[in-house]
N, C-alpha and C positions, 0 to 999 in steps of 0.2 A: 825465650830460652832461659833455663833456669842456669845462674850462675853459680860460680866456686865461694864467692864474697856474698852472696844470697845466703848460700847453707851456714857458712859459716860466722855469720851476723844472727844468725837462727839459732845456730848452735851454740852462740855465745850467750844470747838471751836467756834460753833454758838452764844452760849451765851456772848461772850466775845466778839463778831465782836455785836453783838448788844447792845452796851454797860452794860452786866451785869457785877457782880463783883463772876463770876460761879466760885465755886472751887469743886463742884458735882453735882452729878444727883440730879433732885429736889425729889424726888420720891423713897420710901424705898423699898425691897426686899421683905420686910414680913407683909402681912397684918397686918392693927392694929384693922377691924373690927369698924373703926369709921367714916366713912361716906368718908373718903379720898381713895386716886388711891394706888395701887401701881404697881412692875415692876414684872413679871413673867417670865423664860427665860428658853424653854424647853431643850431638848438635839438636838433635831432636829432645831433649831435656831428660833422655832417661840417664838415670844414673846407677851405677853399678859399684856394690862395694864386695870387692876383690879378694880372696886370700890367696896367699902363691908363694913357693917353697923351691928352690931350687927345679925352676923353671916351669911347674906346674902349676896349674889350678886347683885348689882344694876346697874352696868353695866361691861359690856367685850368686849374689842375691841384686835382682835387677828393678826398677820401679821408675814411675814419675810421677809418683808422690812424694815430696817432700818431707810430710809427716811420717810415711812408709821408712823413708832413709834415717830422719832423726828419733825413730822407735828404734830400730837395730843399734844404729850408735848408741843409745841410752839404755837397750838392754843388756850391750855388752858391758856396759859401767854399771849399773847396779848390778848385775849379777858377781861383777869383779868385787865388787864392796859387800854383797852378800858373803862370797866364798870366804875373804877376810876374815867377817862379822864370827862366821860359822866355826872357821878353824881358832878361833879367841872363846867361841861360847860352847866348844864343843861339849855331846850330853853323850855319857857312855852307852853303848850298847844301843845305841839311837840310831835309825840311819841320818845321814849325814843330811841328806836331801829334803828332811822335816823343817830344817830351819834353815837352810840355804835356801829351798823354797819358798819359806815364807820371809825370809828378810829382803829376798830378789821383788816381790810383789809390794812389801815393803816400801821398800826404795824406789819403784818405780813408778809407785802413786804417788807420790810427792810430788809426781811432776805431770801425772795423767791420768785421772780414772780410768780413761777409757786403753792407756796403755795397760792399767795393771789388769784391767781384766781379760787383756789377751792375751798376755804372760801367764794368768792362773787359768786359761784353756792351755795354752800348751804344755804348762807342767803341769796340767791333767791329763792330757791325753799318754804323756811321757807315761804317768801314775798306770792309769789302763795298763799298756804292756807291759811294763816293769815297777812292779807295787814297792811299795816302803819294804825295807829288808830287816825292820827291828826283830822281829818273831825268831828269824834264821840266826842273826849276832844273836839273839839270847841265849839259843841251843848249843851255838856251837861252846858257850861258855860253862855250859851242862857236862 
């Protein structure tokens, strides 16, 4: 059975090679029911990490993979340090999503080849349905 001191020896290692200053898991145990994640760890090793909002689920991403749970953790934080990145570098008339894209894939290689290339499949696939909106901000400024 995978444990809570497992992940979070895991997650301290990663975080420390990418220069955090980790001394835990980011992520509590026990719902708080306020719009934030948390960690769920069954007996059979799957783990579940939680969103929940005044008594609902909003979202559940379930696995027992390990590497599975500390990609979601680490794409929530480089994406969070992209958004930063982005609203500090912002480029006018730009969608927003060109360099928050690319600072998320970014950041996330740092710590994964193999994570950033599944971050730049899924904000491709995002791309497909909903393309970069530069063209549109241009017009509207026409």
């Amino acid at each position: 059975m995978i444990t809570f001191k497992e992940i979070e020896k895991e997650y301290i290692r990663i975080a420390t090679f990418w220069g955090e200053d980790a001394k835990k898991f980011p992520l509590p145990l026990i719902r708080d029911d306020c719009g934030g994640y948390h960690l769920e760890i069954s007996s059979d090793s799957t783990m579940s990490l939680i969103a929940t909002e005044r008594g609902n689920i909003n979202d559940k991403k379930t696995t027992q993979s390990m590497d599975e749970l500390l990609y979601w953790v680490f794409k929530m934080r480089a994406t969070a340090k992209a958004l930063q990145y982005e609203v500090k570098h912002r480029v006018p008339n730009q969608d927003f999503r060109r360099l928050y894209f690319l600072q998320s894939i970014n950041e996330i290689k740092k710590l994964s080849d193999v994570w950033a290339d599944r971050l730049k499949e899924e904000f491709n696939n995002i791309l497909e349905k909903n393309p970069f909106m530069d063209e549109l901000l241009d017009e509207k400024l026409k």
